[in-house]
PDB file of N, CA, C and O in Angstrom:
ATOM      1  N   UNK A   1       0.849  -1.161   0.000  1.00  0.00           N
ATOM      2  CA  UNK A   1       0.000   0.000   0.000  1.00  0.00           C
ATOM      3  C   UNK A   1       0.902   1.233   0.000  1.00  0.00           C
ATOM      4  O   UNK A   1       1.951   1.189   0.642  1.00  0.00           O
ATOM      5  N   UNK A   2       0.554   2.349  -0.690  1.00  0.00           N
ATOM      6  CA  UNK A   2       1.078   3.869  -1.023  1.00  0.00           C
ATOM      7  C   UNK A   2       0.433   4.666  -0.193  1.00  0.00           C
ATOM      8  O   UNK A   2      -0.747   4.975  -0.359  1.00  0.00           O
ATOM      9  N   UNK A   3       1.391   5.198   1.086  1.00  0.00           N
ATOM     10  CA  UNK A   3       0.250   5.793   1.922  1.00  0.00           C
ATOM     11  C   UNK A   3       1.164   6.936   1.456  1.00  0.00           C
ATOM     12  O   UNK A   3       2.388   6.821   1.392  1.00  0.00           O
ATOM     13  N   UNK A   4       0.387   8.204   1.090  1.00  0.00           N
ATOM     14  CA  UNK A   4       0.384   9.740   0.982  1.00  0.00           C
ATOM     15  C   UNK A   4      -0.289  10.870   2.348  1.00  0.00           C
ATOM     16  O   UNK A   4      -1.344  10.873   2.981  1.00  0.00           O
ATOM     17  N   UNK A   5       0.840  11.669   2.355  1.00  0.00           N
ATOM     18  CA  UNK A   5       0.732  12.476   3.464  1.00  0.00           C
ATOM     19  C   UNK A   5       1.154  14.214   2.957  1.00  0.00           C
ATOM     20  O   UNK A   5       1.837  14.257   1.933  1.00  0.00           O
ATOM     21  N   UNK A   6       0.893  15.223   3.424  1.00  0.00           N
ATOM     22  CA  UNK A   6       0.692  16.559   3.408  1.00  0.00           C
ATOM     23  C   UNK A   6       1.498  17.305   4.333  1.00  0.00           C
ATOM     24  O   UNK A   6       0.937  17.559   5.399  1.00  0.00           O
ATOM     25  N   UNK A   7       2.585  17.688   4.203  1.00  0.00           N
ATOM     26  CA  UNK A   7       3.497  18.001   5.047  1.00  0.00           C
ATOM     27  C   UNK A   7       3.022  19.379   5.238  1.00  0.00           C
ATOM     28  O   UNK A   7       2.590  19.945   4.234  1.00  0.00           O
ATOM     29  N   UNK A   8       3.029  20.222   6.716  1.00  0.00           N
ATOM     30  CA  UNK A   8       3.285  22.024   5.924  1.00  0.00           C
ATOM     31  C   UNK A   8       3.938  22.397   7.774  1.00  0.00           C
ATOM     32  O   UNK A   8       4.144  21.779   8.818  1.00  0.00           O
ATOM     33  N   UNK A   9       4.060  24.018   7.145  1.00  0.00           N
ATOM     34  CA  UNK A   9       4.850  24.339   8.203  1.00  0.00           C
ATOM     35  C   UNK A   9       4.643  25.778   8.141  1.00  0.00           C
ATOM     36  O   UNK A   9       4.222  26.022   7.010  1.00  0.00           O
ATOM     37  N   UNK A  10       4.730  26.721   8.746  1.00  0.00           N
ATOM     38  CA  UNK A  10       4.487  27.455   9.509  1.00  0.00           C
ATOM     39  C   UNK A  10       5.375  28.885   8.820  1.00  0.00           C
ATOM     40  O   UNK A  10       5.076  29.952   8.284  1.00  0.00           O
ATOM     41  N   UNK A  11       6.896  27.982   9.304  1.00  0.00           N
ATOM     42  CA  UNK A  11       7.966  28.990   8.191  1.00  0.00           C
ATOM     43  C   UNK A  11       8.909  27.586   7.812  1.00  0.00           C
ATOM     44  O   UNK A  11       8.713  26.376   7.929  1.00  0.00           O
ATOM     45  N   UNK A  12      10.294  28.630   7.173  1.00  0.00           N
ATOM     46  CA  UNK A  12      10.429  27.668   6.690  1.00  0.00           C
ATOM     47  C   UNK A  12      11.492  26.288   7.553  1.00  0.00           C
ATOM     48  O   UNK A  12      11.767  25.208   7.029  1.00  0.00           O
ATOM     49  N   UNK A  13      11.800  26.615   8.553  1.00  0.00           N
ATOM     50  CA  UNK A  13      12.555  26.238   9.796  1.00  0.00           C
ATOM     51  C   UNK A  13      11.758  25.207  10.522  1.00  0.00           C
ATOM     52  O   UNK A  13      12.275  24.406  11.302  1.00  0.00           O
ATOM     53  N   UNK A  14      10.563  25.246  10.261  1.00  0.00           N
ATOM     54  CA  UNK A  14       9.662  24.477  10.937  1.00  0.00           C
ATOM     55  C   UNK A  14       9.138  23.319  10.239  1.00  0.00           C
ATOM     56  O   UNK A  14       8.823  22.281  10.821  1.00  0.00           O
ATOM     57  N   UNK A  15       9.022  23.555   8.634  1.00  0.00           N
ATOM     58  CA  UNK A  15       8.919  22.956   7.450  1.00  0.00           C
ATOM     59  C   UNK A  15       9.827  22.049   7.327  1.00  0.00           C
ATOM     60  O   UNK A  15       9.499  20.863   7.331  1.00  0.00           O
ATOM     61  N   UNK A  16      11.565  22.566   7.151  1.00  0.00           N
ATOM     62  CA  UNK A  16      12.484  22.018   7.291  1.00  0.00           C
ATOM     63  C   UNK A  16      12.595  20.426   8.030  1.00  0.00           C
ATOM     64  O   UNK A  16      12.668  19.310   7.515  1.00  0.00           O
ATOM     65  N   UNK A  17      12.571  20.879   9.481  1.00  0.00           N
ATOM     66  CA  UNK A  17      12.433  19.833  10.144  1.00  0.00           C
ATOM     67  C   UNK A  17      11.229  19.081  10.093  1.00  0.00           C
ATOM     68  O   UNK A  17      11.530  17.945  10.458  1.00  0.00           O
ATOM     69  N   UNK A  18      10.139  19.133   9.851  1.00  0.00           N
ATOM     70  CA  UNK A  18       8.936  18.428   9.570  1.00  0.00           C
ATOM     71  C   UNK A  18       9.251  17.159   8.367  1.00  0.00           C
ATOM     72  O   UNK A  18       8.916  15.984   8.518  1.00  0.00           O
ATOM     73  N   UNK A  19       9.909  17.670   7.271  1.00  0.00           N
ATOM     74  CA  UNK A  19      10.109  17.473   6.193  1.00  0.00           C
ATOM     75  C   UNK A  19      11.580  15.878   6.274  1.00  0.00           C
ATOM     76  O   UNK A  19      11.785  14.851   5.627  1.00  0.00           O
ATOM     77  N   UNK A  20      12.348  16.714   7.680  1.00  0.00           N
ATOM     78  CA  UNK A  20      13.382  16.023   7.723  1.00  0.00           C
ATOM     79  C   UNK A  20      13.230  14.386   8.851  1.00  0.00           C
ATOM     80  O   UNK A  20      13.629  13.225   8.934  1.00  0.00           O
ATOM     81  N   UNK A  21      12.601  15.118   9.331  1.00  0.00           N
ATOM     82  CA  UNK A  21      11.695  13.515  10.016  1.00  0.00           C
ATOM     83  C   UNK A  21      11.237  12.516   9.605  1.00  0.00           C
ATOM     84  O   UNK A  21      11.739  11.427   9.885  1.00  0.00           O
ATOM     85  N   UNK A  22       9.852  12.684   8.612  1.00  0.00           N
ATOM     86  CA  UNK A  22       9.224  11.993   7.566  1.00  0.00           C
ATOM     87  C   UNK A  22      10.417  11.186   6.963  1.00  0.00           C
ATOM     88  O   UNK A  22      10.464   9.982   7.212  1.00  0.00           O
ATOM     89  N   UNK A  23      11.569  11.864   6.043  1.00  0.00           N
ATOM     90  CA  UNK A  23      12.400  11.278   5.299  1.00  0.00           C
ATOM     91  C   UNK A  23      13.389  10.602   6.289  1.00  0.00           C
ATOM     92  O   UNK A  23      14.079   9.783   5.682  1.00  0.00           O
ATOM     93  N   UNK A  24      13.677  10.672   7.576  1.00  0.00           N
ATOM     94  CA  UNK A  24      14.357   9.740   8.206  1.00  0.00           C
ATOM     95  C   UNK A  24      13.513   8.642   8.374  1.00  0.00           C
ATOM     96  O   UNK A  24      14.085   7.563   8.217  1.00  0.00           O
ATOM     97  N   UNK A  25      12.254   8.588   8.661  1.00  0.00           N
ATOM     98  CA  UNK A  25      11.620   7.511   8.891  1.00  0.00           C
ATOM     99  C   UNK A  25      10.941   6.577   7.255  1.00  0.00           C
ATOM    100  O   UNK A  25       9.927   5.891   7.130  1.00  0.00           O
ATOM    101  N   UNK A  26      11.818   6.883   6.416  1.00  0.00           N
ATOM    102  CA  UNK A  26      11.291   6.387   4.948  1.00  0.00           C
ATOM    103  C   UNK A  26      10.507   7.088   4.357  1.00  0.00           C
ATOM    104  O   UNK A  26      10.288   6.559   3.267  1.00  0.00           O
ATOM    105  N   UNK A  27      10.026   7.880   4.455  1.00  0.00           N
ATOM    106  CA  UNK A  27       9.067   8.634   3.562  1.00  0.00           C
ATOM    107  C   UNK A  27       9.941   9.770   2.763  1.00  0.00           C
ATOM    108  O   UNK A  27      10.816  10.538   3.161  1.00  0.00           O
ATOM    109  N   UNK A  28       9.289   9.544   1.345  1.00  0.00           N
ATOM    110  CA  UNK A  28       9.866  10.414  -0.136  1.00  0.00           C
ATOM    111  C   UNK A  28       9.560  11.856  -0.499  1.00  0.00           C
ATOM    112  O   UNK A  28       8.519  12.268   0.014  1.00  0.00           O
ATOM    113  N   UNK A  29       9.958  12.382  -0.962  1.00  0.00           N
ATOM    114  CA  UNK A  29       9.255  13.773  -0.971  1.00  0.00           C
ATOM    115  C   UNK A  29       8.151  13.019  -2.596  1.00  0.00           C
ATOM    116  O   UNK A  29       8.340  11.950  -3.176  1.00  0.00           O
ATOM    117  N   UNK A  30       7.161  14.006  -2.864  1.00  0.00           N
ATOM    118  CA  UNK A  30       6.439  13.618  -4.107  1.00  0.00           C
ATOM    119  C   UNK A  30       5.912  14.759  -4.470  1.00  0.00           C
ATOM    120  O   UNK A  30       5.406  15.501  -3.628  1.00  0.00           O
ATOM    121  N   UNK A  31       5.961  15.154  -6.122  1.00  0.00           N
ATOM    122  CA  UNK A  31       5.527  16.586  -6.317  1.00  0.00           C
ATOM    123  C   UNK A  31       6.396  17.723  -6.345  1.00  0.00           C
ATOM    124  O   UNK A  31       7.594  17.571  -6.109  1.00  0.00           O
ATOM    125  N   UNK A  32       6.045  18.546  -6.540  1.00  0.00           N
ATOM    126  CA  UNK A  32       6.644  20.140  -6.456  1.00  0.00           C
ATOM    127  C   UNK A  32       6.193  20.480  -5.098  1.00  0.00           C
ATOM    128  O   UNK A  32       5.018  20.194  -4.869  1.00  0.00           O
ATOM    129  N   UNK A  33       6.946  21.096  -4.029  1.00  0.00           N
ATOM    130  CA  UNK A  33       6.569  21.842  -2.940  1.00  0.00           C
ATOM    131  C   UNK A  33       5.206  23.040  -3.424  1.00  0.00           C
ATOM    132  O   UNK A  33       4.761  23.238  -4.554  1.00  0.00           O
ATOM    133  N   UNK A  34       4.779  23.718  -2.053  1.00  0.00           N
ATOM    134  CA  UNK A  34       4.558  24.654  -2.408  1.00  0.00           C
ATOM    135  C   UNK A  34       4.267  25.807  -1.780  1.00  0.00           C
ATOM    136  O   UNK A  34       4.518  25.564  -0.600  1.00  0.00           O
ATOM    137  N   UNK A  35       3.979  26.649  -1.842  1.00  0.00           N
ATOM    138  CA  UNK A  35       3.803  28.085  -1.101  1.00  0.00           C
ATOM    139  C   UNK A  35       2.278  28.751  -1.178  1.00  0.00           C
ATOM    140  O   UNK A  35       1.668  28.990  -2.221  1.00  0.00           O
ATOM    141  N   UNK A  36       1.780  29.010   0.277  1.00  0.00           N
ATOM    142  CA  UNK A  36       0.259  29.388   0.699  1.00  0.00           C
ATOM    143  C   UNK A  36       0.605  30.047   1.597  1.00  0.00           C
ATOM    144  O   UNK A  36       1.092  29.599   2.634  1.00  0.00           O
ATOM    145  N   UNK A  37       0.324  31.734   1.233  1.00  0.00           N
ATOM    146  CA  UNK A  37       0.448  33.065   1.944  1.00  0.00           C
ATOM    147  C   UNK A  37      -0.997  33.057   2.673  1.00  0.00           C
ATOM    148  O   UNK A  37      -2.109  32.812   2.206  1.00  0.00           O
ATOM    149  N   UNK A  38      -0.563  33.435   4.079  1.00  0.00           N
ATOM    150  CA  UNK A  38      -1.606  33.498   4.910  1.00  0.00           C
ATOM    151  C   UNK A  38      -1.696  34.991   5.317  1.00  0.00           C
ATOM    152  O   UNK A  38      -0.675  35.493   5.786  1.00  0.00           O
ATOM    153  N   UNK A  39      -2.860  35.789   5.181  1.00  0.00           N
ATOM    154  CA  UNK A  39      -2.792  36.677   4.784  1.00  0.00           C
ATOM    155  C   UNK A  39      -3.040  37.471   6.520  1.00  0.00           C
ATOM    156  O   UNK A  39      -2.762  38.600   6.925  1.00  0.00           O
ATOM    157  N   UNK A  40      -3.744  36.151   7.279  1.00  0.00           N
ATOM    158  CA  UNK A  40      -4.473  36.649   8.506  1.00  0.00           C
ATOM    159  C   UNK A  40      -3.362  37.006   9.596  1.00  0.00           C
ATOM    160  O   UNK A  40      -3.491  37.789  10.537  1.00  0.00           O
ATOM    161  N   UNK A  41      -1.908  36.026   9.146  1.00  0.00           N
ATOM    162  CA  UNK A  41      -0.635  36.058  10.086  1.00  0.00           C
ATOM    163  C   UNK A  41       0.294  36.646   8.984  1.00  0.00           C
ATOM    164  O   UNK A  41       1.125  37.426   9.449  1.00  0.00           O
ATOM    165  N   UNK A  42       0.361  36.449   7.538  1.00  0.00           N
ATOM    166  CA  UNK A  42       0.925  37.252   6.442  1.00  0.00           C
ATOM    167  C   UNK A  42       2.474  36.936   6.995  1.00  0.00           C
ATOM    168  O   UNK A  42       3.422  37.619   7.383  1.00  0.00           O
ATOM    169  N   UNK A  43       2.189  35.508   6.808  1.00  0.00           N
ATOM    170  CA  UNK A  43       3.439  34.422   6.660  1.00  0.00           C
ATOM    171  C   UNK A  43       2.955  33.673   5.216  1.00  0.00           C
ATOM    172  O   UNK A  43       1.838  33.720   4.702  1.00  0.00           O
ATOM    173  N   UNK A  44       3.919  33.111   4.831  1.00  0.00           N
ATOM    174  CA  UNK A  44       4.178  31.738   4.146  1.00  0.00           C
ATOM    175  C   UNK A  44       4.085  30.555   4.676  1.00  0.00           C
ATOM    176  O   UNK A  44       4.414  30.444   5.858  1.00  0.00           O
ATOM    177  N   UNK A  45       3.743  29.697   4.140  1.00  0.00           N
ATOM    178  CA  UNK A  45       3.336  28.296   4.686  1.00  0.00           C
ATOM    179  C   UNK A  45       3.639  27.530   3.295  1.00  0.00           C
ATOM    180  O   UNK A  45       3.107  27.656   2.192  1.00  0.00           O
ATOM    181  N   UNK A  46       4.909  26.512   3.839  1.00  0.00           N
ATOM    182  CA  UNK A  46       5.449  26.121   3.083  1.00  0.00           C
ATOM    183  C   UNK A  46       4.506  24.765   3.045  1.00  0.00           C
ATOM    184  O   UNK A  46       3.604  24.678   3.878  1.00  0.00           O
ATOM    185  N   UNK A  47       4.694  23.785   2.154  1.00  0.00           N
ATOM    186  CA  UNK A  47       3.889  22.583   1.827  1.00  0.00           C
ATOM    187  C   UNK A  47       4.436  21.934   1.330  1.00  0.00           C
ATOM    188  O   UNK A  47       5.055  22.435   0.391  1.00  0.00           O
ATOM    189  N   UNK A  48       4.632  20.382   1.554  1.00  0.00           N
ATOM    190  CA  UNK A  48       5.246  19.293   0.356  1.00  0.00           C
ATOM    191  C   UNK A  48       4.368  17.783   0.647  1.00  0.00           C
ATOM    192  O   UNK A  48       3.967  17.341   1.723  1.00  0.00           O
ATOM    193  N   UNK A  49       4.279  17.355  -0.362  1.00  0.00           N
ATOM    194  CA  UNK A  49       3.377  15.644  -0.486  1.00  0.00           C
ATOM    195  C   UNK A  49       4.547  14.427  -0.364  1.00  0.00           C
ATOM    196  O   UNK A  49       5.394  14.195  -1.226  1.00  0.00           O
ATOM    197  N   UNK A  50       4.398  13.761   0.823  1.00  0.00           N
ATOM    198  CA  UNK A  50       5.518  12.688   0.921  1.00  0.00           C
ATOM    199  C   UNK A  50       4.733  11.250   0.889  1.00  0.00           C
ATOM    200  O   UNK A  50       3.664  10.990   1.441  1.00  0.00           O
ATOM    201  N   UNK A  51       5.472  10.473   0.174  1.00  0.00           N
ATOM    202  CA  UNK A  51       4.811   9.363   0.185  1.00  0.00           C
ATOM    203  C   UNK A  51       5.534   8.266   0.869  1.00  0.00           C
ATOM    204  O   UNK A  51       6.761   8.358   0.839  1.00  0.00           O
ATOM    205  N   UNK A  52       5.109   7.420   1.376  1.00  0.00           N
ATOM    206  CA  UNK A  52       6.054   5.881   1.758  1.00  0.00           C
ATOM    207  C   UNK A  52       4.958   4.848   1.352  1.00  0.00           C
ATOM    208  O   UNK A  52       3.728   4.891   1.339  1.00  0.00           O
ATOM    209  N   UNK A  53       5.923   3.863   1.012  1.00  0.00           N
ATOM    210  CA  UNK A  53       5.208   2.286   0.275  1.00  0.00           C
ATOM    211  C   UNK A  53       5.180   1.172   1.712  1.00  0.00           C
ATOM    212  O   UNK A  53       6.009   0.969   2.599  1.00  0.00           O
ATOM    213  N   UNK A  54       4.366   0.832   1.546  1.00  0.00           N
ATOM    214  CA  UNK A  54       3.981  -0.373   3.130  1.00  0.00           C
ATOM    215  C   UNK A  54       3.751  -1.655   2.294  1.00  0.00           C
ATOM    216  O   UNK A  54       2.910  -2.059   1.490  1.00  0.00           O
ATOM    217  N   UNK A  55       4.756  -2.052   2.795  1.00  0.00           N
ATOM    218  CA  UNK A  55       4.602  -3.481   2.449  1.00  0.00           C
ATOM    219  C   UNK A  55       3.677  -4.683   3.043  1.00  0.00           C
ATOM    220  O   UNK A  55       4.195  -5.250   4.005  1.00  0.00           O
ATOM    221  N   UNK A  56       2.340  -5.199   2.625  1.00  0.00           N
ATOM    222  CA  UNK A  56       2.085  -6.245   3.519  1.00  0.00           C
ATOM    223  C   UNK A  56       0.638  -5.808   4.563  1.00  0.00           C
ATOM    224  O   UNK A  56      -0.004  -6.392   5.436  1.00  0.00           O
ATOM    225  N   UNK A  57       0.583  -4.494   3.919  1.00  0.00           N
ATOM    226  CA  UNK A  57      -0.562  -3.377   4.645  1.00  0.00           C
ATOM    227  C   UNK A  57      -1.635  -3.597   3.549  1.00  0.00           C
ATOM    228  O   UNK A  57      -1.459  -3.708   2.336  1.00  0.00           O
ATOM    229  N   UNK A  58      -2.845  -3.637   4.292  1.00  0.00           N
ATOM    230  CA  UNK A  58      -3.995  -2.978   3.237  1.00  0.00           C
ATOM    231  C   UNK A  58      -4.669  -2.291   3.577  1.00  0.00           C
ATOM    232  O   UNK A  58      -4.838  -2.462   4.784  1.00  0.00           O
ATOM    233  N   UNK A  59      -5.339  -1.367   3.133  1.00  0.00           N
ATOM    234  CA  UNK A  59      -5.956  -0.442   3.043  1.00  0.00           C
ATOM    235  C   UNK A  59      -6.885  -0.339   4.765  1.00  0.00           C
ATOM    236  O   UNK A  59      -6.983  -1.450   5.286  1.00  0.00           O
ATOM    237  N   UNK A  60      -7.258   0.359   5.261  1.00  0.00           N
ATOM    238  CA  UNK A  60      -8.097   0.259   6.319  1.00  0.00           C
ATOM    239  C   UNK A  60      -8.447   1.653   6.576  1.00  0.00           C
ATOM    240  O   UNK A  60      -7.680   2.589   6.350  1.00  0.00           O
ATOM    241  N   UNK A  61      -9.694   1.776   7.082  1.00  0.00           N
ATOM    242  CA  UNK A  61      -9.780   2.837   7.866  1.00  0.00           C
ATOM    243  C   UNK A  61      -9.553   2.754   9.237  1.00  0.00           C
ATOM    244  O   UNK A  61     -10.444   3.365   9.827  1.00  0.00           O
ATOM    245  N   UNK A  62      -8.726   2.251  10.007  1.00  0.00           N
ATOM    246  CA  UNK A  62      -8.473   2.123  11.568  1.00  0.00           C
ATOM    247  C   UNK A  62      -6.684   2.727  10.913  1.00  0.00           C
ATOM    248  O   UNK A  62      -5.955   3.467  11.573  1.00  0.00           O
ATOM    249  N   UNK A  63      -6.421   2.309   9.865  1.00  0.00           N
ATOM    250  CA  UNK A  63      -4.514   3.004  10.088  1.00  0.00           C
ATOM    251  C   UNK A  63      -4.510   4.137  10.381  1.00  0.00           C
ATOM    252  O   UNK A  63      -5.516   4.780  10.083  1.00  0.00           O
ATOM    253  N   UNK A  64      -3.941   4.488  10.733  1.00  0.00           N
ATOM    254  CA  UNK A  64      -3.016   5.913  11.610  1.00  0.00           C
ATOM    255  C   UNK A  64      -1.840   6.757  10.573  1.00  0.00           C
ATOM    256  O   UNK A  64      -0.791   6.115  10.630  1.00  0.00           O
ATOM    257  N   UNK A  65      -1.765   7.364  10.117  1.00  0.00           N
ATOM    258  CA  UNK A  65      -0.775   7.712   9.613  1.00  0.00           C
ATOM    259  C   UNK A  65       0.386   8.370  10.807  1.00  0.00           C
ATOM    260  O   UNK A  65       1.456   8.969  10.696  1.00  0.00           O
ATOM    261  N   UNK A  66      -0.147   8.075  11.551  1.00  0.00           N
ATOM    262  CA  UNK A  66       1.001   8.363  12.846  1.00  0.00           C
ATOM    263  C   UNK A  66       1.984   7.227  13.523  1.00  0.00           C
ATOM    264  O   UNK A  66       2.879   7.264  14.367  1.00  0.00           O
ATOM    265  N   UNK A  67       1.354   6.181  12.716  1.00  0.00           N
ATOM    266  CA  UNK A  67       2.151   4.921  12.912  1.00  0.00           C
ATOM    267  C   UNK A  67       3.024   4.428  11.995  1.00  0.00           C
ATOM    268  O   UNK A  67       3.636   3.370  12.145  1.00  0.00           O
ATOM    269  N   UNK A  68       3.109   5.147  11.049  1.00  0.00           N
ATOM    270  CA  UNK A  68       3.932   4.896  10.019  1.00  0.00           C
ATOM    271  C   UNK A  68       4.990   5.959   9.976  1.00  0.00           C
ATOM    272  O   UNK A  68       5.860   5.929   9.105  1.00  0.00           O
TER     273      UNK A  68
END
């Protein structure tokens, strides 16, 4: 199974490490990043789509993406 996840962050320091976790624990970056100006805090909010492959998993609605 291809589980897909939505990374974002705040700035880009926060992104960074968000980003750098995921990929220690196996997960790929996927896509073009991207950038969503928040106009209410009139920051940037960085974004990227990471994927990891599970071997041996199927589909469920009880998985966690916090367990992976």
């Amino acid at each position: 199974m291809k589980l897909f996840r939505f990374l974002t962050g705040p700035d880009d320091s926060a992104f960074c490490k968000r980003v750098s976790a995921a990929l220690n624990k196996g997960w790929s970056l996927h896509g073009n990043p991207t950038l969503t100006y928040d106009p209410e805090k009139k920051t940037v909010i960085c974004g990227q789509a990471i994927v990891k492959d599970v071997v041996g998993v199927e589909f469920s609605e009880d998985i966690k993406l916090s367990e992976w």
